[in-house]
DOZA-731295 format. One record per residue (C-alpha): residue in one letter; y, x, z. Coordinates in pm, whole numbers, plus 50000, padded with zeros to 5 digits. Layout:
<rs>
AYXZ/...
</rs>
This chain:
<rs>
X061574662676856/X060104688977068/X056554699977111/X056914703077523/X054894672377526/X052114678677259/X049384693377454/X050234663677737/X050104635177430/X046514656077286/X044764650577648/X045814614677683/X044544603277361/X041374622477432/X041164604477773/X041194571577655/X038494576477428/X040304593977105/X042384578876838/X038924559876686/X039544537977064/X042964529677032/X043664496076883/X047484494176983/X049714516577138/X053884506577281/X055284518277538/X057984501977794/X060444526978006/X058394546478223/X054784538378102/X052404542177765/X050264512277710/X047434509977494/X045204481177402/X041194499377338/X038934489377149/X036454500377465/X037994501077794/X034874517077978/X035454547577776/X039304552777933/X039094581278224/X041194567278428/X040924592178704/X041194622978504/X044114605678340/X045474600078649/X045204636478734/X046914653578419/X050204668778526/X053284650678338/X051604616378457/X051844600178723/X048714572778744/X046904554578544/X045714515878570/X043844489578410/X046084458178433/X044604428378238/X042894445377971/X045774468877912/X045604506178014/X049034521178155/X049544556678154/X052874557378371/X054584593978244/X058224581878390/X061074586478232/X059794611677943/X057464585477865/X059644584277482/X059004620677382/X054984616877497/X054914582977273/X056594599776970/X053564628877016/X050874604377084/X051274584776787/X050944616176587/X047584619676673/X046844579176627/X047634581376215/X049724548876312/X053304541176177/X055714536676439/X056404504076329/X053224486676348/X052874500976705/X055734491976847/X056094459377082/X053314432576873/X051634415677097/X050814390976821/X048274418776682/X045694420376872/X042054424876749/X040074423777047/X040284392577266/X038084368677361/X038234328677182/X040034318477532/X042564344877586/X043504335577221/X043364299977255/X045574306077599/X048484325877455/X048344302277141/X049094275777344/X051544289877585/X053294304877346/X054064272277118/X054944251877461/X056664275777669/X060014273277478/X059804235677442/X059174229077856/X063304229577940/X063504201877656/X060984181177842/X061864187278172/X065614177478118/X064534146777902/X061744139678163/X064584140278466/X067054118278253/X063764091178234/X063674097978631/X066844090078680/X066724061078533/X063404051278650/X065684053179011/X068604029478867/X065914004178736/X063794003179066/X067043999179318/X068133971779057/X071683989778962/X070333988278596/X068713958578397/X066113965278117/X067793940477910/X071233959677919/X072583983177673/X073114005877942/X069084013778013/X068884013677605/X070964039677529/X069934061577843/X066404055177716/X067174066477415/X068534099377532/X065504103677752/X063404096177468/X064294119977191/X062194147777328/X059244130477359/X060074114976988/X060574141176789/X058284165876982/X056094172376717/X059204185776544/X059884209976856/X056254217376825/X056484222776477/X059414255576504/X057404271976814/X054184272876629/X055964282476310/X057534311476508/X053994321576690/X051904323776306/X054824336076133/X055904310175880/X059264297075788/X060424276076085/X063004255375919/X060384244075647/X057724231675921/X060314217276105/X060734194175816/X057074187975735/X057054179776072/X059944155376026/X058024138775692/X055194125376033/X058224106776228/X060814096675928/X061584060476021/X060164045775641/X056564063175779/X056884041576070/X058164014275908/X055004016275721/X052844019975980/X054473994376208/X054103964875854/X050123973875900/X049733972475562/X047423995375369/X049454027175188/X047974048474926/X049514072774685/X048824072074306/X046764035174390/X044114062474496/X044524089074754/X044944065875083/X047324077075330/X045934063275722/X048424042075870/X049134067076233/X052204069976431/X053254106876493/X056394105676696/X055164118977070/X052414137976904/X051284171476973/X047664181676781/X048614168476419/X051324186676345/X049354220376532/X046794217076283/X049094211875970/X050844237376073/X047574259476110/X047134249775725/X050424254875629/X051414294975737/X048154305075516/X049244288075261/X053414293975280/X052354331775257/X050004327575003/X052464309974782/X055164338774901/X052984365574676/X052114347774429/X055484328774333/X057584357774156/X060664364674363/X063564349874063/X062304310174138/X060884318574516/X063424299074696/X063084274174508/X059334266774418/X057654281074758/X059514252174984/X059304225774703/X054854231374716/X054934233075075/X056254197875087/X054354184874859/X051134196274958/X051464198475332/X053084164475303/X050314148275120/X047944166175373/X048784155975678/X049594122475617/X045964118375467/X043894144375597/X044844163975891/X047354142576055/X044924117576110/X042134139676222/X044464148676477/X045274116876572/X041524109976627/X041604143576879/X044724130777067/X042554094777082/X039644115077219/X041424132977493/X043204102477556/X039534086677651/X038614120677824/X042124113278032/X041184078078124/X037104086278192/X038734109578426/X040974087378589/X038124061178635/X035464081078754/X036534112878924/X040574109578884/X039804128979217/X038704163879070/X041364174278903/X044604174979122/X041724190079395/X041204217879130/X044464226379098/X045784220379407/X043234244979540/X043614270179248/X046734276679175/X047584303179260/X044994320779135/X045604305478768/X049104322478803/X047744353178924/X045724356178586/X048484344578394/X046104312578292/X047984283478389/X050504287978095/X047644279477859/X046214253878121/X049364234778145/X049764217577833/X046644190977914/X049664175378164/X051694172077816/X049334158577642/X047864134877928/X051504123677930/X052184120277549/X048744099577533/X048694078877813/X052714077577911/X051824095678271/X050124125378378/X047364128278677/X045554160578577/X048254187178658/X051294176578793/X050284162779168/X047904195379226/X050494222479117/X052754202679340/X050954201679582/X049724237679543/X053204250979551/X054254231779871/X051154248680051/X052224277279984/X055694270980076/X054814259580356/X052094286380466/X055034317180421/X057274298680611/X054644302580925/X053384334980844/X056994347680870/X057094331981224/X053494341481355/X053784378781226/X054964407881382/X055874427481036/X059564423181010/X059144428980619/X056894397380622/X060164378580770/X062814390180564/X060914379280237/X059164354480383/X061794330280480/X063774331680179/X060954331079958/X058964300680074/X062224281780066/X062224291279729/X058424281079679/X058974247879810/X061874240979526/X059264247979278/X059134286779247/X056244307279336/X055814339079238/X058004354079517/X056424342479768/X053084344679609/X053384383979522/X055694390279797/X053644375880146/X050364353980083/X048924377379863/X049704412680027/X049054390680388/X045814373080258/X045694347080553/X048914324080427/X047084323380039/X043664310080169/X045604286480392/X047784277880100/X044694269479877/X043274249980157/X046404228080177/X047204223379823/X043584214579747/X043584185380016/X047104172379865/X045724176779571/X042414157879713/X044884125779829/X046934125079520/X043884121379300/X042034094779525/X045124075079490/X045704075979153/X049124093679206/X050834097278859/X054074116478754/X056184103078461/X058514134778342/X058394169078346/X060454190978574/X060054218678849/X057104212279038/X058814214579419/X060484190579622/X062814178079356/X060024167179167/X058544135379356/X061854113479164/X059494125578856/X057214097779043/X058674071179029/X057884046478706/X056214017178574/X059224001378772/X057654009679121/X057754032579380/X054114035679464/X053004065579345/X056614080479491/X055694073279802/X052114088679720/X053194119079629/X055464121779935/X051914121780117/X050154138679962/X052804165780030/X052994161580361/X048954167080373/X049554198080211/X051884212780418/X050374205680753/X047204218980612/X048674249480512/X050614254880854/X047534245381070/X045184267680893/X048054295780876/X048314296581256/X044734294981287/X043954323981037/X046424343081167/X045434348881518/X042434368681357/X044274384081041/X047184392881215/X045184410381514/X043864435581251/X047104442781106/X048974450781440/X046094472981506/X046434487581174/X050564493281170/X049744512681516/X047644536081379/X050104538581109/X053044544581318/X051634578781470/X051124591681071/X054494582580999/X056004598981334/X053784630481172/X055254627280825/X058974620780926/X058274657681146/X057414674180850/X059984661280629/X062514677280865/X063924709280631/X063404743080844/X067464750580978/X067984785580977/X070904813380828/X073224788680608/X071134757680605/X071574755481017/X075284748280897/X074884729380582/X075434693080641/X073554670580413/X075274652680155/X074834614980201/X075404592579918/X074604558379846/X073094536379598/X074844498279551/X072474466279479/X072404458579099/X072214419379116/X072354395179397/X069014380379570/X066734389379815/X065424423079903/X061394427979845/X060514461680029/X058714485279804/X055324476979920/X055534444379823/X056514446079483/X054724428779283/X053974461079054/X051064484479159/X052974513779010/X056354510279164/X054954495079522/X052974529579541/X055924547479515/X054534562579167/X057934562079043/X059784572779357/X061184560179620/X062674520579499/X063204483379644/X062884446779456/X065294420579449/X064494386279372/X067524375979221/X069674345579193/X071834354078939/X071324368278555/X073374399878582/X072344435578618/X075224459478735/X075714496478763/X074314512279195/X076574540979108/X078614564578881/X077044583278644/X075804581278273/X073274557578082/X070644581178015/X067724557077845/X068414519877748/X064944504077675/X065174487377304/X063414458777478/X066464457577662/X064614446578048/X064944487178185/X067814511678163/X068244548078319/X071284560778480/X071784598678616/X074154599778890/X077084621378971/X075214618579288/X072594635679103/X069964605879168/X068114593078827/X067844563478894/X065554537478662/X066554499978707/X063514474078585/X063874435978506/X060674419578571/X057264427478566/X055934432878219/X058874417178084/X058144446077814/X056104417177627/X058834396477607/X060544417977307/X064114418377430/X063804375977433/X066914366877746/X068414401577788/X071324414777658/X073364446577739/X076424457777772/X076274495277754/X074464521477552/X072914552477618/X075494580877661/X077934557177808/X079234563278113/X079544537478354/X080904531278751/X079534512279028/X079514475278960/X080294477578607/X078034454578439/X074924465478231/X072504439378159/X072104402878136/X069154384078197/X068134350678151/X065844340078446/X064534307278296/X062914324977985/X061144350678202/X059814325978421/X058634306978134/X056854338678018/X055024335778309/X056174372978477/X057594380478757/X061464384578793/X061984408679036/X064884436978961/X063474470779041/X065644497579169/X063884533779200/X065044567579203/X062694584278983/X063744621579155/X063194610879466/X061584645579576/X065154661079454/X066464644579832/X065324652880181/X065864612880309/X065574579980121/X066784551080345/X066514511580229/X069394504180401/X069444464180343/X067454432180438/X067604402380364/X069824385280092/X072344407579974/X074994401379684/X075634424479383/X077284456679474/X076244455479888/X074934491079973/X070554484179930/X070044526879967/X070974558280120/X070214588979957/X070624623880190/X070574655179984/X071194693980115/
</rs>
């Protein structure tokens, strides 16, 4: 490895406070990222100014240092200087000593319920649809038909604390398989034959086991399985490795088994009985705070990445009471608001960038996806995401007033209001429809009427603008004289990696590539999972996370293509490639995959990042698309002398 980068990796440790301050150090494909023990002691502005970087940022608690494309060679001198093996400081999120009791809590509970939510929402639709068949009489509840389709709606929700069981196995590191089937010990039919006979049950005539049903559970088997990774790994060291496999699993059972059907799985129960009395208090009393609360706030819980860990009360409302008014109507609700508020921004605005993402994205919000729209026009515009709140919060207002109750899980857009309908009546369908409709002609009224002052400022602002730009594109004009007067440039061209919708580079949802940090680049939102070669040329870096590669040009352009935002943290979970570095590749052949479900579950953005990191190597960078565009449709032009 060489020591170019020594001296660079020496001053950036320093800056954040010395090797004593660093509690974790990765690094993605363009930027260092270290978790401190003290983030007031990171110099961000002297970091910012040390040739080889390019800027430095506080994002959530985590300090970037973006290098660019050398960031490798400055992490493999940095950790030098940290004492740290390159193992433990590699991509672990899991490690992390300093957070606060609710971040923790948060990405505890996201994490375990993230990978479970596509189970639910495709069992929660099934129940929809037949919710539909039963209420326009096509299906009796007596007939085998509505059994069986019951059934299959009904597994999920059954055997959930199963599901539950493998993500939280995954997120404390114990053996999956093996909590899976403690898990399966709470819902084995003879338990709940048991239980359902109501007579008493005791092992050994002493130790008495409480008689609980566990299927459509969620805290018991949480807190066995907070009892059981301890233990599992404890029994892992102690057990000698000959009789391991054997004796570690056979314990587990018997003790975990034991335990949660007379200790923990019934102090669990108790908790799921005492939110289920929070749920109804709620419902009785002031059922209309909480679709107001998030109907109003939103998009602010996305924008702090809280509403992952928020989300789950919905689940359990539902598992406990059979319907959830808490968080389904307001995020609903939110999400049409703001659907509905970029869809008139892009009408009452004069900034044709607002229009091309505008349109497309608020279409998109009002199917149930928001963080295009969210990232890409309310928030950069301000106006449509204070209309949006206002909207959402009085849909949100209605829904909870009226007791307006969802019944399945499933996007939270306009497909969603089937998720309404149950209890064999279309009440709270039509509800919800209201309560939509509230929401979006809130969110329009207030857009039109914030805009006439927001959008007075910004015209004002893009004229000033214009004459600096007039002044820059001057000066970026090469003095023609001797050979250069007859030098033509060379104009090549860059092709769009993926199909979607173009997001113009300031309004990426990235502070480090919307600045142009990175060099010139453009988004795209895209609608399909597959990442393809914008040129000829040679893979140069392949992140091991697998969301980022590098490709120099024949063009000579280095050009860095970037899944996501943050997408880092994911580990390589969803992505795939197809090439490695040294390969060389042509336009349109295929690089990546990317599976858009799992990063939206991860709660990042999914935009695909396209920037020519040597953008000072070219007199002219053009984005020379708008709009949608499909894979392989010319998105740049790239003029070099």
């Amino acid at each position: 490895m060489s020591k170019k980068y020594e001296p660079l990796a020496a001053e950036i440790i320093r800056l954040v406070g010395g090797a004593g301050n660093v509690d974790t150090l990765h690094h993605c494909q363009t930027r260092l990222r270290f978790k401190l023990y003290d983030e007031e002691k990171a110099d961000l502005e002297r970091l910012s100014g040390l040739e080889g970087v390019t800027a430095a940022i506080n994002k959530g608690g985590m300090i970037q240092v973006v290098i660019g494309l050398h960031v490798e060679e400055v992490y493999e001198e940095a950790v030098k200087y940290l004492n740290i093996d390159k193992k433990d400081t590699d991509i672990k999120t899991e490690e992390k000593k300093k957070q606060n009791p609710l971040d923790i809590a948060t990405s505890f509970i996201s994490s375990i319920f993230a990978p479970i939510v596509p189970a639910l929402a495709g069992a929660g639709m099934v129940k929809a649809l037949l919710s539909i068949l039963v209420a326009f009489h096509l299906v009796d509840t007596s007939e085998q038909t509505y059994i069986i389709i019951n059934m299959i709606s009904d597994a999920a929700f059954a055997f959930l604390p199963i599901l539950l069981a493998y993500t939280t196995a995954q997120k404390l590191k114990c053996n999956p398989i093996m909590a899976a089937t403690v898990a399966g010990i709470l819902v084995h039919g003879t338990w709940g034959s048991l239980v359902a006979a109501g007579e008493a049950v005791t092992l050994f005539g002493i130790l008495p086991l409480y008689l609980v049903s566990y299927t459509s559970s969620v805290i018991p088997i949480v807190l066995v399985l907070l009892v059981q990774a301890p233990l599992e790994r404890w029994l892992n060291k102690v057990i000698p490795g000959a009789v391991r496999l054997i004796f570690v699993p056979m314990i587990t059972f018997l003790v975990m088994g034991v335990l949660a059907l007379s200790i923990l799985g019934p102090i669990g129960a108790m908790v799921g009985q005492g939110l289920s009395f929070v749920f109804l208090w709620l419902g009785e009393n002031a059922s209309w705070a909480p679709p107001l609360i998030v109907g109003a706030f939103f998009p602010v819980m996305v924008m702090f990445g809280v509403h992952h860990g928020v989300a789950p009360v919905g689940t359990m409302s539902l598992m406990q009471l059979g319907y959830d008014a808490i968080w389904g109507p307001g995020i609903v609700c939110s999400n049409i608001a703001q659907g509905a508020a970029a869809l008139t921004a892009s009408f009452v605005t004069k900034d044709k960038s607002t229009r091309q993402v505008g349109i497309p994205s608020g279409i998109t919000a009002l199917m149930g996806t928001t963080e295009p729209v969210l990232y890409g026009v309310n928030l950069p515009k301000r106006y449509p995401l204070i209309a949006a709140m206002i909207g959402g919060g009085l849909g949100g207002l209605f829904a909870g007033i009226t007791h307006t109750r969802r019944y399945a899980f499933g996007s939270s857009g306009i497909p969603a209001v089937v998720m309404y309908i149950g209890e064999n009546t279309l009440r709270y369908f039509y509800q919800i429809i209201i309560a939509l409709v509230i929401s979006a002609v809130a969110a329009v009224i207030f857009t039109i009427l914030l805009s006439k002052k927001y959008e007075k400022k910004n015209a004002a602002l893009i004229e000033d603008k214009s004459g600096e730009e007039a002044e820059r594109s001057i000066e970026k004009i090469p003095a023609q004289t001797g050979e250069r007067e007859l030098q033509e440039p060379d104009i090549s061209k860059l092709l769009s990696p993926t199909g979607g919708m173009i997001v113009p580079m300031e309004n990426i949802p990235d502070p480090v590539f919307s600045s142009g940090a990175l060099g010139f680049c453009c988004g795209i939102e895209p609608e399909e999972g597959v990442v393809l070669a914008p040129m000829d040329g040679e893979v140069a870096q392949l992140s091991d996370t697998l969301h980022a590669v590098g490709i120099l040009g024949e063009n000579g352009a280095e050009v860095l293509i970037h899944v996501g935002v943050d997408t880092v943290e994911m580990n390589g979970d969803g992505f795939t490639a197809f090439v490695k570095e040294g390969d060389k590749v042509l336009a349109g052949q295929k690089l990546l995959t990317m599976d858009l479900g799992r990063i939206e579950q991860a709660g990042h953005a999914k935009t695909v990042i396209t920037a020519v990191t040597n953008s000072d190597d070219f007199i002219d960078i053009e984005l020379s698309a708008e709009g949608m565009v499909k894979a392989g449709d010319k998105i740049m032009s790239l003029k070099k002398a």
